[in-house]
C-alpha positions as CSV (number, residue, x, y, z in Angstrom):
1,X,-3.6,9.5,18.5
2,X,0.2,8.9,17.0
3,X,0.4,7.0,13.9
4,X,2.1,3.6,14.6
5,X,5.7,3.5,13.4
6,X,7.4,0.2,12.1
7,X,11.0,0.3,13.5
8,X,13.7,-0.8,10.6
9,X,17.1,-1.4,12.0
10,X,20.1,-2.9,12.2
11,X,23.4,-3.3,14.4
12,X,22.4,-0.3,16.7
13,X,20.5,2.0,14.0
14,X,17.2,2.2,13.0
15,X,14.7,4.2,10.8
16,X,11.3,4.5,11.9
17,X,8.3,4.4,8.9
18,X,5.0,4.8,8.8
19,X,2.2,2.5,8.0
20,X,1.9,4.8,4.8
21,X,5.5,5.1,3.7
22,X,5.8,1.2,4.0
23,X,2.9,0.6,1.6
24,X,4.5,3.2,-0.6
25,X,7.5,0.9,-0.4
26,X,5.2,-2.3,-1.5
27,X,3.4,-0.5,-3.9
28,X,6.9,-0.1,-5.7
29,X,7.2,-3.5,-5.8
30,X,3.8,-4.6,-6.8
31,X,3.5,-5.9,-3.4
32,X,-0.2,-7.4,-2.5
33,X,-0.3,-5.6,1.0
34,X,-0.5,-7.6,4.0
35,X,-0.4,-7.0,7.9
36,X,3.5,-6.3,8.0
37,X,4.5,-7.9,11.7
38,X,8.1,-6.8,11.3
39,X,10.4,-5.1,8.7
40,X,14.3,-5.7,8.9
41,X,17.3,-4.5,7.4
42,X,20.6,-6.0,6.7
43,X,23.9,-6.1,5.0
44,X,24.7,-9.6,3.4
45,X,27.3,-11.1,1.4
46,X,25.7,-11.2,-2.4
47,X,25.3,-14.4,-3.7
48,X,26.9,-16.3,-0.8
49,X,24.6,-15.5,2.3
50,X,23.9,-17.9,5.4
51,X,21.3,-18.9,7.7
52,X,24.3,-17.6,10.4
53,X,23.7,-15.1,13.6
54,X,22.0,-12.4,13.2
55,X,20.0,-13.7,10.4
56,X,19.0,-16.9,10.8
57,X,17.7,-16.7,14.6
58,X,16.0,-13.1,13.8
59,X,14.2,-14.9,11.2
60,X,13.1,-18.0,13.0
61,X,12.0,-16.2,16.2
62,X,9.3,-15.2,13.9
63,X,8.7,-18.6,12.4
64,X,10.1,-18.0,9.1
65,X,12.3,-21.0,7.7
66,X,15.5,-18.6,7.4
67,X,17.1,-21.3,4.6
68,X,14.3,-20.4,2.0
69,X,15.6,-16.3,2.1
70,X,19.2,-17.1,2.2
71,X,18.2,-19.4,-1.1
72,X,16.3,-16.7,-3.0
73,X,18.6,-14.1,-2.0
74,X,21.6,-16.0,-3.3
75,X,19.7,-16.5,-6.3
76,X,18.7,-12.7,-7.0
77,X,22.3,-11.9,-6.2
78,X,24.5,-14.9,-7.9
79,X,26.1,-12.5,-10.2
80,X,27.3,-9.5,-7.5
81,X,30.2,-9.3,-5.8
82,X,30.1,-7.3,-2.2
83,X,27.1,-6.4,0.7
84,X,24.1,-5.8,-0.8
85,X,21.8,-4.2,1.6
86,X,18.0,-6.0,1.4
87,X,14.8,-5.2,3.0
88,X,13.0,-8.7,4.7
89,X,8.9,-7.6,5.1
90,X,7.3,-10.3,7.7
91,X,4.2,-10.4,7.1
92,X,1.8,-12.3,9.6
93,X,0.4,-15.3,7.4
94,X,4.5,-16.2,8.0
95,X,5.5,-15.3,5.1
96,X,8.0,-12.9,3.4
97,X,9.2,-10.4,0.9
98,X,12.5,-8.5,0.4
99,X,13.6,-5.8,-1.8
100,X,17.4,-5.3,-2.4
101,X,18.6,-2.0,-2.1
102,X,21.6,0.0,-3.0
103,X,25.0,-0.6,-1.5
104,X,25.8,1.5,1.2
105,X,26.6,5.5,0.9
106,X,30.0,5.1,1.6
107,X,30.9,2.3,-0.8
108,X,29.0,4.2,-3.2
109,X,30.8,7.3,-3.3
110,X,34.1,5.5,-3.0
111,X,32.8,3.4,-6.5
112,X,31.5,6.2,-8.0
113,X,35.0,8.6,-7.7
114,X,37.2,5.4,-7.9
115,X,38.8,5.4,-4.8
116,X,39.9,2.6,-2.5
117,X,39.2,3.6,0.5
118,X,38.6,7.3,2.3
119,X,40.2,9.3,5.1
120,X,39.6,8.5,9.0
121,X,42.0,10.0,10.9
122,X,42.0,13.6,10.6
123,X,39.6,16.1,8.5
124,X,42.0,16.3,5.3
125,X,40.2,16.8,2.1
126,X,41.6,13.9,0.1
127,X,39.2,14.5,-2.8
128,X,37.0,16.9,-4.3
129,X,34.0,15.5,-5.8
130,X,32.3,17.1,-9.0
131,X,28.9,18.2,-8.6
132,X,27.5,15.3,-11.2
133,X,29.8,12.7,-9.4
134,X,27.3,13.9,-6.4
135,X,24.3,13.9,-8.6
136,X,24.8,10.4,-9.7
137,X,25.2,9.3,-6.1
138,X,22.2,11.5,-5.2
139,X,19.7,9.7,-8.0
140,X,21.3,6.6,-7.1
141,X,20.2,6.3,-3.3
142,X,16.8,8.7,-3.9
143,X,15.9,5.2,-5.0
144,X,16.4,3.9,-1.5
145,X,14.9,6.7,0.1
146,X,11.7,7.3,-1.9
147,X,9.9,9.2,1.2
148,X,12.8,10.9,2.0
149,X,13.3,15.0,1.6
150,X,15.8,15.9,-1.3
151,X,17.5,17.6,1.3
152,X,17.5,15.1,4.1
153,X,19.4,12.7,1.4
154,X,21.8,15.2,0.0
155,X,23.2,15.7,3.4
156,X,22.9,12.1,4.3
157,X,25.6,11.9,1.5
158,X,27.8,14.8,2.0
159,X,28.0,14.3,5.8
160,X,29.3,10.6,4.7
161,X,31.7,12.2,2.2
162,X,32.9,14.7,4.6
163,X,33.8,11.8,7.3
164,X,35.9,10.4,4.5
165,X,37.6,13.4,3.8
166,X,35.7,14.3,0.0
167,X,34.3,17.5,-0.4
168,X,31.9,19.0,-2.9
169,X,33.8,20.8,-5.6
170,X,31.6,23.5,-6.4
């Protein structure tokens, strides 16, 4: 018999995890574990999040009052500037849990190399990133990833850098 997968998505993509890699995520967290009816992922404004489509309705057609996240997110993220990706657990007594996570792979590497923005267009190299630039993006999402091969996040990060025209400098 297959083990039941919990589908994590957003906008199009999704993840799939299993029963035991999302109580590996709540035990992170010191998470008391529950049923989990649903787990969703988003991209929200820090500190200045709203109850707005896709949110709000996503959270109410499970019963949840979306204006009591959007006022402990705010709060968590008050002092950030940017998306913050987060984590809502449903659980089914109706009530909730969400862990923030790091900002996305591609803001990331442009933060840590300092760029503004990468290359689309073509495949031009634009940048060639040290190997402990790549590190420190590597430990960085590893965080987000905890189930995750080594491997399978290293090339989640270097086939981002690639698309934006940075290369590992080896």
């Amino acid at each position: 018999m297959p083990k039941p997968r919990f589908e994590l998505g957003t906008r199009g993509s999704s993840v799939l995890y299993s029963t035991i890699e999302l109580f590996w995520l709540y035990h992170q967290n010191d998470i008391c574990m529950k049923e989990i009816i649903k787990v969703l992922k988003f991209q929200l404004q820090a500190g200045k999040s709203t109850a707005a489509p896709p949110l709000g309705p996503l959270l109410t057609l499970h019963n949840i009052n979306p204006n009591i996240f959007v006022k402990e997110f705010n709060e968590k993220t008050k002092k950030e500037k940017g998306l913050r990706s987060v984590l809502i657990f449903i659980f089914s007594d109706k009530t909730i849990k969400f862990k923030l996570l790091s900002t996305t792979i591609s803001k990331l590497i442009l933060q840590k190399i300092n760029l503004e923005k990468g290359y689309s267009k073509n495949k031009d190299i634009i940048y060639k990133m040290s190997y402990e630039e790549f590190l420190n993006i590597f430990n960085e999402k590893k965080q987000d990833f905890p189930n995750f091969k080594d491997e399978s996040i290293k090339s989640m990060i270097l086939g981002t850098a690639r698309n934006m025209g940075i290369v590992l400098h080896t």
